[in-house]
Structures are given as structure tokens and as C-alpha cells.
C-alpha positions in Angstrom: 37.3 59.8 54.0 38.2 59.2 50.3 36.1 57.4 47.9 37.3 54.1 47.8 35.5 52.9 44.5 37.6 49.6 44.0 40.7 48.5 45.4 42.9 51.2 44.5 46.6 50.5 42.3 49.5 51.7 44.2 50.7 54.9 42.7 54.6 55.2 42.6 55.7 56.6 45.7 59.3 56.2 45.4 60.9 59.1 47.7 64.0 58.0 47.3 64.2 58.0 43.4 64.4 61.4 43.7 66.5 63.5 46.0 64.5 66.2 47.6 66.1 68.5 50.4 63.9 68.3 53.4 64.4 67.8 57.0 64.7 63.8 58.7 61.8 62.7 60.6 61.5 60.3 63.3 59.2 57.8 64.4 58.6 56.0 60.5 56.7 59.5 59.3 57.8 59.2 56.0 57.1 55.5 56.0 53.7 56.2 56.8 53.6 59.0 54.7 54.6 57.1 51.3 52.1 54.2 52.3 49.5 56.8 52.7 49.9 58.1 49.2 50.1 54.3 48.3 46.2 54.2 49.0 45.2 58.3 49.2 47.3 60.0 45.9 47.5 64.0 45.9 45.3 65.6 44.0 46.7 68.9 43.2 44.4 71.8 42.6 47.4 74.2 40.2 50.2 73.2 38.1 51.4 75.5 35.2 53.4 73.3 32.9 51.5 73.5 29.9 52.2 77.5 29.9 56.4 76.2 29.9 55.5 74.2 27.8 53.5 76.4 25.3 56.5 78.6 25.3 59.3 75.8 25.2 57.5 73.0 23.6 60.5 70.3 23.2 60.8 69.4 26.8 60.4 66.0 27.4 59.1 65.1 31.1 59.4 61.3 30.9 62.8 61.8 32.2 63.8 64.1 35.1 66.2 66.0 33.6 64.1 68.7 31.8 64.3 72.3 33.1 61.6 72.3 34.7 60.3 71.5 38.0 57.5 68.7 37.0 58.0 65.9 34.7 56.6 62.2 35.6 59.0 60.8 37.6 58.6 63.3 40.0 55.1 63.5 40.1 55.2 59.8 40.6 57.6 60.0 43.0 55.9 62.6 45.2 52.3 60.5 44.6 51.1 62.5 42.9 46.9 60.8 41.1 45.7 63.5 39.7 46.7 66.9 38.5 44.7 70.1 37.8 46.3 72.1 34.7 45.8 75.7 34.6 45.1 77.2 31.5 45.4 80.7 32.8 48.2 83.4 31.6 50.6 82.6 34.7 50.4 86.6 37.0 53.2 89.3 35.3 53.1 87.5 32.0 52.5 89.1 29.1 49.3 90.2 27.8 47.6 91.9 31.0 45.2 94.1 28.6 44.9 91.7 26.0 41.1 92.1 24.3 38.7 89.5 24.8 39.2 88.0 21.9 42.9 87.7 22.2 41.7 85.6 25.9 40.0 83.5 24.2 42.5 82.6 21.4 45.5 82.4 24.1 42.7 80.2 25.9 42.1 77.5 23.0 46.0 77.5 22.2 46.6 76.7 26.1 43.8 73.8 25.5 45.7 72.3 22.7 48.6 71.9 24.5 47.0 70.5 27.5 45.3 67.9 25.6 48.5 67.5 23.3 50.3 66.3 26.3 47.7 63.9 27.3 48.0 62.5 24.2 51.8 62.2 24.4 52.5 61.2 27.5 49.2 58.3 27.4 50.8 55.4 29.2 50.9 58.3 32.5 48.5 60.9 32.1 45.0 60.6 31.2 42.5 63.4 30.6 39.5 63.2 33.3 36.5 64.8 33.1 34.2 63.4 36.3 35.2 61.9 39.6 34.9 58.4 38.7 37.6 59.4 35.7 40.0 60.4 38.8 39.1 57.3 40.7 39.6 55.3 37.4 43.0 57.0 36.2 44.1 56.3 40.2 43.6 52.1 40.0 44.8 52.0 36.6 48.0 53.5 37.8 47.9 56.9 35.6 47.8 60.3 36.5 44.3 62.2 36.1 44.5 65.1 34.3 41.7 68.0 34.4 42.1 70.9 32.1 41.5 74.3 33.9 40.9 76.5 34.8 39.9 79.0 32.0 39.7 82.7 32.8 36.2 83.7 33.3 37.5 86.6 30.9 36.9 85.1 28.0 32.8 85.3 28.7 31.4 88.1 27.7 27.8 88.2 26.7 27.2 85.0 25.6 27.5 81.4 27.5 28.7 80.0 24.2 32.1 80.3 25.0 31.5 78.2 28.4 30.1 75.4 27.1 32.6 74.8 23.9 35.2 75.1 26.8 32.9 72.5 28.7 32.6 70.4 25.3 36.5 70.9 25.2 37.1 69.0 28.6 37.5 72.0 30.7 35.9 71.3 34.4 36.9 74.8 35.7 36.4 78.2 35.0 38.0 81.6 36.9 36.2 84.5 37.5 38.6 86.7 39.0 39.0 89.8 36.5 36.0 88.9 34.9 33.9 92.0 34.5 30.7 89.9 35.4 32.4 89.1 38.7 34.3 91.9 39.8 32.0 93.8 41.9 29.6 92.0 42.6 27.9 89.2 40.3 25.8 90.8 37.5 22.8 89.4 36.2 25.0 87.6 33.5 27.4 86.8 36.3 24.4 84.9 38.2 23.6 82.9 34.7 27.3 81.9 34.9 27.5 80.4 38.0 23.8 78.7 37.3 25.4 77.4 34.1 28.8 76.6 35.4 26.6 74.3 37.9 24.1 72.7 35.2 27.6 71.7 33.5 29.1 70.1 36.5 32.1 72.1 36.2 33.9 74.0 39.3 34.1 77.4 40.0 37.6 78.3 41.3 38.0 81.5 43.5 41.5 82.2 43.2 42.3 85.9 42.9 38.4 87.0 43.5 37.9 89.7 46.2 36.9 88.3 49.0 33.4 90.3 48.8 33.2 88.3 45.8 34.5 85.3 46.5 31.7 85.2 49.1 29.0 86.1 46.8 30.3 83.2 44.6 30.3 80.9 46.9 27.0 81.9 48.1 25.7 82.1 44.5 26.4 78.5 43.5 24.4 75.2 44.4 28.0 73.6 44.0 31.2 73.9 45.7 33.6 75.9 44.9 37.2 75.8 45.3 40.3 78.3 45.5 43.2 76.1 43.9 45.9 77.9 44.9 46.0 80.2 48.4 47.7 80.6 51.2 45.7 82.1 54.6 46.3 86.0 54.9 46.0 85.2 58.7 49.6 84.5 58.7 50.7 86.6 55.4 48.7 89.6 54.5 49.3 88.8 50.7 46.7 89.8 47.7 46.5 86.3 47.0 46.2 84.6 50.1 42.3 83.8 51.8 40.8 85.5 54.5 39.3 83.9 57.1 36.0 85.4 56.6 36.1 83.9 53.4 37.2 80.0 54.4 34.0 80.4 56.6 32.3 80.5 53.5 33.9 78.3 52.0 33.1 75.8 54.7 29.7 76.7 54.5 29.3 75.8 50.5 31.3 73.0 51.4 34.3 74.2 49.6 38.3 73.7 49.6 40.8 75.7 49.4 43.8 74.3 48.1 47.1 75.8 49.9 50.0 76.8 47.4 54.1 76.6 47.6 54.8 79.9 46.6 57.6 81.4 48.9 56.0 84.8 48.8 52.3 83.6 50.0 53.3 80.6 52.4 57.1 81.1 53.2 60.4 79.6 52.3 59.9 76.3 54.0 57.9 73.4 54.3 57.2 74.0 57.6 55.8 76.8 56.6 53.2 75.4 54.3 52.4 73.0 57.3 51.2 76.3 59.3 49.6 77.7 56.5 47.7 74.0 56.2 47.0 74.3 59.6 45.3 77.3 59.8 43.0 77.0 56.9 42.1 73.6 58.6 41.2 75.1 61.6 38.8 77.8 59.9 37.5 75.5 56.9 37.6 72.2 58.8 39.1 68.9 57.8 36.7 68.7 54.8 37.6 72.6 53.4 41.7 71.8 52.9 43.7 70.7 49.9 46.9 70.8 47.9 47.3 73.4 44.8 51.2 73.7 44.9 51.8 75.9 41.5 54.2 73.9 40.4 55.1 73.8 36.3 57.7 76.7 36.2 61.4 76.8 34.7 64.0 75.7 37.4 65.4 77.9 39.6 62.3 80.0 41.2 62.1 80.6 44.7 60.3 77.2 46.1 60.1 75.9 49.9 62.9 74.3 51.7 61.8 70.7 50.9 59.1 71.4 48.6 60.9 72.8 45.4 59.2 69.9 43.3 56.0 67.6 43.3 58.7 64.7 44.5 58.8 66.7 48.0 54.9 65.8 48.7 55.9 62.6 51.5 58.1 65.1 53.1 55.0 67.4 54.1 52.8 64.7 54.8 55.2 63.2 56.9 55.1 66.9 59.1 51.5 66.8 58.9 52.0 63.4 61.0 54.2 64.2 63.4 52.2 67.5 64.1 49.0 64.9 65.1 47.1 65.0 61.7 45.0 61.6 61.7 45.8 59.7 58.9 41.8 60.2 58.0 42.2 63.8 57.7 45.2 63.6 55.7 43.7 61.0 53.1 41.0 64.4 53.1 43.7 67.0 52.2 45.4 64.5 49.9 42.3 63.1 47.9 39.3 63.2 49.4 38.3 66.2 49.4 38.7 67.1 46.3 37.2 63.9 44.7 34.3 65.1 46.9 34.0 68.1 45.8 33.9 66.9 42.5 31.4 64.5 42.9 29.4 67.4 45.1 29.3 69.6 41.6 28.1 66.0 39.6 25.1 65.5 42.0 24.2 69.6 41.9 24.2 69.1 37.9 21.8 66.0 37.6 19.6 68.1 39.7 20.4 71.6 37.8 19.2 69.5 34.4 16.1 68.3 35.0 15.3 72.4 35.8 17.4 74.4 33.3 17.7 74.0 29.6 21.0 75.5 27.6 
């Protein structure tokens, strides 16, 4: 079950503020669903706004009319508490070969604007860097905000780079493409992952081989997470999970965090809802979350019912009326990945008392 720290503030669940296209349920499922994000916000593992926004940077997202498909009233109105903002180059951008130096510099810029939007948009969004930050932003009615993750690129030799990240407010790094991670961890890749843990900061999988991504998971004393997936079961796509590799994730005690990309998880929402319950089944209640991908201009392919963070009651309410307890869903929603969280704190304390920088 989620953390319940204090009493938490209701976030804005307003459904109706914001027309979303999805199907009618019966039986009060999207009742239930908005008074379940009431208590239980989404936490969602992958948004990529602040690459829009690096590249258009006069949007405003206080109001809904921006060109792009997240700004606060939807996030608010899909219940959305906290948000994790990728700071990676978004797939078939520019840049594929760029040298590690340009990485890094395209990493620090990505940072900037992250933490520039923080700072703008302060009475909604607040930078977290812990699990009591999420829990805090959550009954103080804002939206938590963690910066990451960081390509795993942009360490080369030299842990330097991972802890000015770290001292930066980044909680997440990505390994996939990283030449310490490709095949195989090296012996700079296992100082990584031991550092990544002493830090407290998460290790997400997305993109990793699944050879790797099960070395990975194996490797670290933490849990890791893949933010954004769907479950090659159902669609064979290069960046969809394997089942082999949910097992171990539910064996590190993992999540992975299923996306709304058409192209992984299908054109509707009940699609997502299969893909959700099929990497329930493999990584159990405690192994699923949300990582939709949203941030992009208007007008790419999304879900039937899911083309915006406003769409989230909709799923939850066909996660109810498919027999998801409201305890598992509280899980997927926030739960888990407050646990996870707090899972990678705990492994840290421990990590510190053993391992100098």
C-alpha cells in the first residue's frame, strides 16, 4: 500500500475540466477512479517537456492551450503528484553520435531547463529529491518533480560527472548506450551501479538489453526501474520488456513503468490496460507503474483516451472494472514508486557507512 505519511491534500482531480475522448463506464468507475487519485496521485516514471521546451522555450503551461500535450491543468486534472522529467535526447533526435562531451553539455543545458521550470511554475511544481519530498509536495498540493534521468553516456572514466549530476538534483541515471553497460557491466560499470547506490539515486533500465538489464538489476543492492516499457509478450518491440527480464525485476524488487506510446502498447487505452496486465502478472502487484512519455508537440500518435496526462481516471477506471483492487491500484499509481524510492534511501544509509566517494 502507499506511504501514508500524514493525511494527504487532495490533488485536483477534475476530469471534467478537461475533455478527454475515452470510452463511458458503468457502475461509478470513474467516480472511484477520481477519488482514488484524490488519496493515491500518479507518479509518472517519463515525461519529455523540458526537451519541447528547450527547443520552444515561450510556452506557457499554466494554461491549457499551449501546443503541447502537458501543461498543469492537465496534469492536475488527470492527478497527476509527481512527475519524473527525462533529461535524455528524446530517440531519432538529433545528435545520435554526438561525443561525450557534447552529452554532457546537452545534459547540463537539459538540467537548466528542468530546474528553470521549477522555478517558474513554484506555486505547482516543486523539485524533489527523496521520498518524503514526493510525500511532502503531495499534502502540500504541488506536483513533485524529479530531474532524470541522465544518459549514463556522459560517464566515462571518472565518477565525477555522477555525482555533480547527483549535487545537481538528478535521482536517475540511464545506462543504455553507455559503453560501461553495453555488454556486460565492466569493472567501471560495477563502480557505477555501487556508486549510483551509495548516492540513493535510481538506475533506470529503459533501452538496456535485456542480458543487461538483468545484470543490472542483479548488480545493484537497490531497485531499479524501467520508466517507460511496454511487455514484448504482447508486442515484440525493441523497447518493450521481456518477461525474463520483469522476473528480474521482481526479484530486485523493481518496477517497470508501462508507456502510451502507440507503437509499444497500441492505439487505445485498452490496450495499455493489457499491457498493465501482463507486466502485473509477471512482476506482481508491487513491480508495475506509470511512465506515459508524455511532453511532445500536439498531434503525435497517442491512445484512444490517453492522448494527455488529463486521460489518467479514464484508465484507472478500466483497471476497476477489469477487478483491480483498489490496493493494487494505489500500488501502480503511487506506491510503488514511492517504495522504490524509499528502497534506494535505506540501501544508501547502508552503502555509506561501507564506501567512501
Amino acid at each position: 500500500m502507499a506511504d501514508l505519511q500524514d493525511e494527504p491534500h487532495s490533488v485536483g482531480v477534475g476530469a471534467e475540466d478537461v475533455p478527454v475522448t475515452a470510452p463511458a463506464f458503468t457502475g461509478g468507475a470513474l467516480d472511484r477512479a477520481a477519488e482514488l487519485l484524490a488519496v493515491h496521485p500518479v507518479a509518472d516514471g517519463c515525461n519529455t517537456l523540458v526537451w519541447t521546451l528547450r527547443l520552444s522555450p515561450y510556452h506557457d503551461i499554466d494554461t491549457p492551450d499551449t501546443g503541447v500535450d502537458t501543461d498543469i491543468p492537465r496534469l492536475r486534472a488527470g492527478g497527476v503528484g509527481a512527475q519524473f522529467w527525462t533529461l535524455l535526447v528524446p530517440p531519432g533526435r538529433p545528435r545520435p553520435d554526438a561525443a561525450a562531451d557534447q552529452v554532457v553539455s546537452d545534459t547540463l543545458e537539459q538540467i537548466d531547463v528542468a530546474r528553470s521550470l521549477m522555478r517558474r511554475y513554484s506555486d505547482s511544481l516543486c523539485l524533489a529529491l527523496s521520498a518524503d519530498d514526493m510525500a511532502d509536495a503531495r499534502n502540500r498540493g504541488r506536483i513533485a518533480s524529479f530531474l532524470g534521468p541522465v544518459p549514463g553516456s556522459t560517464l566515462t572514466d571518472s565518477l565525477g560527472a555522477l555525482r555533480a549530476f547527483h549535487a545537481l538534483g538528478v535521482r536517475i541515471l540511464a545506462p543504455a548506450g553507455a559503453p560501461w553497460a553495453e555488454e556486460g557491466l565492466t569493472a567501471f560499470g560495477h563502480e557505477v551501479v555501487k556508486e549510483v547506490n551509495r548516492l540513493a539515486m535510481l538506475l533506470d533500465l529503459t533501452g538496456c538489453p535485456p542480458a543487461a538489464a538483468c545484470q543490472l538489476a542483479a548488480a545493484s543492492k537497490a531497485p531499479v526501474i524501467i520508466s517507460n516499457t511496454g511487455a514484448a509478450a504482447l508486442n515484440p518491440h525493441p523497447g518493450n520488456v521481456t518477461d525474463e527480464v520483469l522476473l528480474a525485476l521482481r526479484a530486485a524488487n523493481g518496477m517497470a513503468m508501462v508507456t502510451f506510446d502507440t507503437a509499444r502498447t497500441g492505439d487505445s487505452l485498452h490496450a495499455v490496460a493489457d499491457h498493465l496486465d501482463h507486466v502485473r502478472a509477471i512482476a506482481g502487484p508491487e513491480g508495475v507503474g506509470l511512465g506515459a512519455s508524455f511532453g511532445a508537440e500536439r498531434g503525435g500518435p497517442r491512445p484512444t483516451g490517453l492522448t494527455d496526462p488529463s486521460g489518467y481516471p479514464h484508465l484507472i477506471a478500466e483497471l476497476l472494472e477489469r477487478g483491480w483492487t483498489e490496493s493494487d491500484l494505489a500500488l501502480l499509481t503511487w506506491g510503488n514508486a514511492q517504495r522504490v524510492l524509499r528502497d534506494a534511501e535505506f540501501t544508501a544509509r547502508a552503502a555509506q557507512h561501507r564506501r567512501a566517494p
